[in-house]
Every structure is written in C-alpha cells, then in structure tokens.
N, C-alpha and C positions, 0 to 999 in steps of 0.2 A: 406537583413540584417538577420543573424542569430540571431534568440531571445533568449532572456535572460529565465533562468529556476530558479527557487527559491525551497530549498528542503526543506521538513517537515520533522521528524525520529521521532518515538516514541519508547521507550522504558519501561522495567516495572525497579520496583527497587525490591530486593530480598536480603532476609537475606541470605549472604555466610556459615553460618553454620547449620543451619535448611534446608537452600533452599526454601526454601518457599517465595512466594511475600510477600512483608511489604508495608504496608500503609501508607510510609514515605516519600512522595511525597514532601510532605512541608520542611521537612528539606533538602532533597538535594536541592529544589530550593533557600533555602536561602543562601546554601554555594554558590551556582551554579552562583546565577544571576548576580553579579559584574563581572563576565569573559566571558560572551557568553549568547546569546537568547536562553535562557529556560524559559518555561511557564508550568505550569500545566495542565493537562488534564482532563478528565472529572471523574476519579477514583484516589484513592490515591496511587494507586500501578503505578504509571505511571508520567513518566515525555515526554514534548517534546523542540527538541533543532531545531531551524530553523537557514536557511542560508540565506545571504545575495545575492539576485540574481547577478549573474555569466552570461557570456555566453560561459565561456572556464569549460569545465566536469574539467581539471587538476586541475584547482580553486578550484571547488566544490569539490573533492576528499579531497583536502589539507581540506579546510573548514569542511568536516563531521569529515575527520578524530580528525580533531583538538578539535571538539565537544565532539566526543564520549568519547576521553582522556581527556577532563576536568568535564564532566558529571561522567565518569567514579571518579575519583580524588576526585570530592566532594561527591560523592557517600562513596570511601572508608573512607574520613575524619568523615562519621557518622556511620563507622562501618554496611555500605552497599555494594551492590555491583547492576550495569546493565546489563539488559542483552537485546539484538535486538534479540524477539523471539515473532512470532505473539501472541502467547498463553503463559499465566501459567502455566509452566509444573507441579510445586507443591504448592499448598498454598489452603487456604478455601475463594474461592472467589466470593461466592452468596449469599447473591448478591456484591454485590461491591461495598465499600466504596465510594460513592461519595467525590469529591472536593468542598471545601463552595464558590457555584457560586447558584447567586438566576434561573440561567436558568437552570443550574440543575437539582435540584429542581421542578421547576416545570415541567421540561422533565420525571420527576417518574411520577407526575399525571399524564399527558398525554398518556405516551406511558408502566408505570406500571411493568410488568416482563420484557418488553425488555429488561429494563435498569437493570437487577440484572449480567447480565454476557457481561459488558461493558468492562472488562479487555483487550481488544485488541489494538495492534498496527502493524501500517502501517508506508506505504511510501508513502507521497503525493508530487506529483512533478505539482509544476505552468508554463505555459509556455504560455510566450506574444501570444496573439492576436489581430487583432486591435479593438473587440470590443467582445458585449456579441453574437449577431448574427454570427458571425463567430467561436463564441465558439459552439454553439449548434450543425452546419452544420461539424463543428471538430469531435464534438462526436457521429457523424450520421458515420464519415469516421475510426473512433477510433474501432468503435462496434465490429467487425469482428475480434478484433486481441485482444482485451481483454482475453478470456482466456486462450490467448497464454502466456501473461503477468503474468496470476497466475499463469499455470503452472512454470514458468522461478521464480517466486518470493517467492514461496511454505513457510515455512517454521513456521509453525502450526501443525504438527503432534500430541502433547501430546497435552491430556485440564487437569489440577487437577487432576493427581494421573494415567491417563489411557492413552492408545493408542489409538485413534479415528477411524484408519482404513483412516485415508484421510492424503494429506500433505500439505491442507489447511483448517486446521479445521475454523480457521478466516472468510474465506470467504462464508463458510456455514452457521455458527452462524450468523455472520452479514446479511445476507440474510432474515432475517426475520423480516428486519425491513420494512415497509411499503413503504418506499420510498430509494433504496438500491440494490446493484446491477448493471446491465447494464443500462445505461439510452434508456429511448425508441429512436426511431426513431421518429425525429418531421423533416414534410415537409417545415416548416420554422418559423422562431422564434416569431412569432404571436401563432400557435399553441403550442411553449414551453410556453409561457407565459399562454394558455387559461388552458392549461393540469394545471401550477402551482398555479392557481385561485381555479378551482375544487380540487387541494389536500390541498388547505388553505382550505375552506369550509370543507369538510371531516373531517379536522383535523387532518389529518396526517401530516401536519407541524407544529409546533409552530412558525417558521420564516424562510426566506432565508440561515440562515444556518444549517437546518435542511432535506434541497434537499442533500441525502448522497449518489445520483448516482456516478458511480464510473468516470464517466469524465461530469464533467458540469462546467460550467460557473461559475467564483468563485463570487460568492456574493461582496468581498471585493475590487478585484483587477482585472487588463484589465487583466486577464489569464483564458485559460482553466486550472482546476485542477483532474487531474488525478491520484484516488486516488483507484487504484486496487489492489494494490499489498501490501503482508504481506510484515514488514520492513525486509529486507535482514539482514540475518545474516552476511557477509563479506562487507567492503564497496565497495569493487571492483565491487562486486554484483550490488551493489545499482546503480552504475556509470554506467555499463549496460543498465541495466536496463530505468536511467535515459536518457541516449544517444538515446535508443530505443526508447524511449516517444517522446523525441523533435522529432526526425527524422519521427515518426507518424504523430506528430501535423502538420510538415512542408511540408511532403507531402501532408496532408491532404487540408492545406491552399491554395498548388498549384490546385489540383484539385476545390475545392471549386472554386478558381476565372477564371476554365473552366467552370464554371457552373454546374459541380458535386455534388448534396446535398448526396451522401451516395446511399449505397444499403440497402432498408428496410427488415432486416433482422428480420423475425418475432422474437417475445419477448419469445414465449416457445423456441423454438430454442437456442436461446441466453441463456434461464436458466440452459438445458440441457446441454450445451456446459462448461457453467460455473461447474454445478456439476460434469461433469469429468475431466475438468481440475483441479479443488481442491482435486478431490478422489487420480487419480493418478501422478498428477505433470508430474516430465520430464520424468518417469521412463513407463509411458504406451502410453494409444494413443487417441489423443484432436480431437475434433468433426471440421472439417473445417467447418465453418455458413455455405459458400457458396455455394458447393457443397454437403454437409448432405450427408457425409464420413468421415470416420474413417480413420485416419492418426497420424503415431507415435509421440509424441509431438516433438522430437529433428528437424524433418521435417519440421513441422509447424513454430520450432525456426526459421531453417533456409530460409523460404515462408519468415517469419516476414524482416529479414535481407536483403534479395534482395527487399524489398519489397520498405525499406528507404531509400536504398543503394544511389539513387539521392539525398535525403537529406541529408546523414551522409555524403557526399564527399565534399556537400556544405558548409557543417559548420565545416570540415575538423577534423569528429571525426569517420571516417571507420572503419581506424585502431584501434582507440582504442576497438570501440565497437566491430570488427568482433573479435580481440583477446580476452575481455573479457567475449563474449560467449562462443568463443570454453571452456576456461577454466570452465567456470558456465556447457556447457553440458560435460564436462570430469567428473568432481568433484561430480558434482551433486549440487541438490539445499540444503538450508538450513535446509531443512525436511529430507534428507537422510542424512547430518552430523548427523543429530540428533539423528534417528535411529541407527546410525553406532555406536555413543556413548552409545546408550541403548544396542547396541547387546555387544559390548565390556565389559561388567559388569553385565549385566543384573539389574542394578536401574538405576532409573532416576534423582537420585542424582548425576550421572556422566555426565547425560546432561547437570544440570542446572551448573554443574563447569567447564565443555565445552563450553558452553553461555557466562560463563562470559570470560571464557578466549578467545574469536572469536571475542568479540565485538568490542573490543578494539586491535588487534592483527593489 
C-alpha cells in the first residue's frame, strides 16, 4: 500500500513596499483561518499552511497550490504579501519577534541566542510508517541521501541585507541547535530512546518536540517526518521533492523488513557532507557518505533517482518525479533564481518582488 504524505510549508509575511519581513503573522492568520489550515509559527514574521494527508502528489500539488493562493489573498487583504524563501532577505530580525505561545517562551530561557535568528522556513513532509521503531531504522536508511535533498531544496542565499556565500544559509544557522541536523545512526530503537533520556537530562530538549533531527519519528503522529529541506520556492519543486521523500521512506521500509537497519555513516561525515551541500547547492559537488568522494551534485541527484526508482513505479509517481527533476536541475534551485534576480538589478529588493511573485505563480 502506498502511504499517505501530509505536507507542512512555511512562509514569512513581508511588507511589499519596504520589502522587509513584518511581524504580522496574527493578522494574516485571522483572515487566513476560515479557508485553510494555517497556524502560526514560532516568530511573527511567519505563517504555516498544512495539508491534509494524500497519497496521489497530484492531490497534494492541487492542495499546496491552493494554500499558497489563499495565504497569499489574505496576506494582500492586510496590505502584505508571502513569500516561500528559507531566509529574510531584508528586514531587522534579531532577534525575532516571538508568537505569544508559553512554550516559546520558555524555549528563550532554555536555549537563549538560539532563538534570536528563528526566522526560517521549511518543508516538512510526514510519511506513514507502521510505527515509531520503523521510523528510527527509516532514518538510519534516510541518512546518506539527506544532503542530496538540500542541495535539490537550496533556497536561502540572502540573510538581512547580505549574500551568505552559501545556497542554504537555513540549514547552516539551524545547525546550531543542539539537537538538529542529521539524526545519528541508532542500532535500534531502545537506543534512540536511551540517546533521548540523556538529551532530556542535558537539557537540551524541553520536550518531544524539540528532537529537531531532520528525519525522526514525529512525536504526534504514526509518520516518519522529514524535515531537511528549505521550503521550495516553486511548488512543482516542493512535489519533487516530496515524491523523492516517500520513495526514500518506501524503499527504506523494504529494506528494513530484509532486515537492513542502515549503513552507520559516522556523524562528522554526515556534517561535512551537509556543509557542502548548503555552500554550493546543485551548482558544485555533494560529498557521497558512502564512498568519502567528491561527486557533482546533479550526479548525486540522479544516484538519489534510480535509487527510488522501485518505489516511485510502485506508487506510480516516476514520471512525475523523474520530469520534475530534470526541470529543478535545468532551472536551477530556489537559491540561483534568487541570485539571478540579485544579478539582474543589482538590489535585493528585486528578489524579495521575485519571492512574491514565484510563490504563488
């Protein structure tokens, strides 16, 4: 049975005349929330819109899109605008306006300057498992192709006013959170459990949903969540994207019930790997784990692609996904539009009116 996927999108809200993020989270969710699942997020420069789990990507296309255009819609009715871009390209955002939630709150005392440069948004995509043990042994099989996934999902270039020199600056900043990143390799889900006792002790969690590994066991629901990737600027992107994920999760499952828990891909390894897929996206060359070589990422795209290719045939989405790579590596990712519209003008005010006009397009 092909599993069902549930998507997350986050977006910031941004004044279309300044360009700058605004901190008006609260009023577009009050126009927002009579038409579609929007929630607020943990900053006020930020909304998110969730879907209703699917197991046909066409669904879910139709569904984001449909999101984006009424987030977008209640956005303009307060004289705002959205934009699907990992980073702020302009506004003053450190620290970052918290959302009045008391876990908030006390996530400053806990964790302190983390939380001052919280402005980021992703794409978290859910996908059925039968349980939390088969999510962990998922994320054992996941590990090696993670920064394949940010290169392909990039789209972080600018932070506040600068060029970063990376095309995911998102997944660098977030990297610094103590629990964050690729999730380790656990031999079996007794030891995921022992490792999350020692980071409760520590203190580096406040709770179960403060494990902010980039595929773990969702605290809420029977899904692995897989949460690597800046939100894609195109949604055809995102669908990629998302088709890549399940078709990881499912081949992963198969393996798993040969009795496969993963290849223990040490954890420096895995960092390394991540820091050059954020630096240079699709456009240089992604660290294979396995062999510890250097390989052009479009390569690596296409390793990831034959990799599913028994999954994507089984849930009868190849063709979608093999087409909607080729175009993601012709095009380039969300970080080189971005560029392309900084080099076209030379301000970044032609990004963030590029942003808004991609989101919704």
């Amino acid at each position: 049975m092909t599993p069902l996927i549930g998507i997350e999108e986050e977006y910031l809200i941004v004044d279309p005349w300044s360009r700058h993020v605004a901190p008006r989270a609260a009023e577009v969710l009050a126009a927002a929330t009579d038409v579609l699942d929007v929630v607020h997020e943990i900053t006020r420069f930020q909304v998110e819109a969730r879907t209703a789990p699917s197991a046909d990507l066409g669904e879910l296309g139709t569904r984001l899109r449909a999101a984006r255009k009424e987030v977008a819609q209640a956005a303009r009715s307060c004289g705002l605008a959205v934009v699907a871009s990992g980073l702020p390209v302009l506004g003053d955002v450190v620290p970052s306006p918290l959302s009045d939630d008391i876990r908030y709150e006390q996530g400053r005392v806990l964790y302190r300057a983390l939380q001052d440069e919280l402005s980021i948004c992703a794409l978290h995509v859910h996908v059925d498992v039968p349980d939390e043990e088969h999510a962990v042994y998922v994320g054992n099989h996941l590990r090696p192709w993670l920064p394949t996934l940010i290169a392909l999902a990039a789209n972080s270039p600018f932070f506040v006013g600068r060029d970063t020199g990376y095309a995911s600056w998102r997944v660098i900043s977030w990297g610094r959170w103590p629990v964050s990143g690729a999730p380790p390799y656990f031999p079996s889900f007794a030891d995921y459990e022992v490792a999350l006792r020692a980071l409760s002790q520590s203190g580096a969690l406040m709770d179960p949903k403060t494990v902010y590994w980039d595929a773990r066991p969702s605290p809420t629901l029977p899904t692995v969540e897989v949460r690597v990737a800046d939100v894609p600027l195109d949604v055809s992107d995102s669908l990629t994207i998302i088709g890549l994920i399940r078709g990881l999760v499912m081949t992963a499952l198969a393996d798993v019930a040969r009795g496969d828990r993963g290849l223990p891909i040490p954890s420096e390894v895995m960092r390394a790997a991540y820091w050059r897929a954020a630096r240079d996206g699709l456009r240089g060359d992604s660290l294979d784990v396995c062999e510890g070589v250097l390989v052009p990422a479009p390569v690596m795209a296409g390793r990831l692609l034959e990799h599913v290719r028994a999954a994507t045939d089984e849930a009868g989405d190849s063709e979608f996904v093999e087409e909607g790579l080729d175009l993601l590596l012709s095009r380039g990712s969300g970080a080189e539009r971005q560029r392309r519209a900084h080099d076209r003008t030379g301000h970044l005010a032609a990004v963030v009116d590029d942003l808004i006009e991609a989101t919704v397009a």
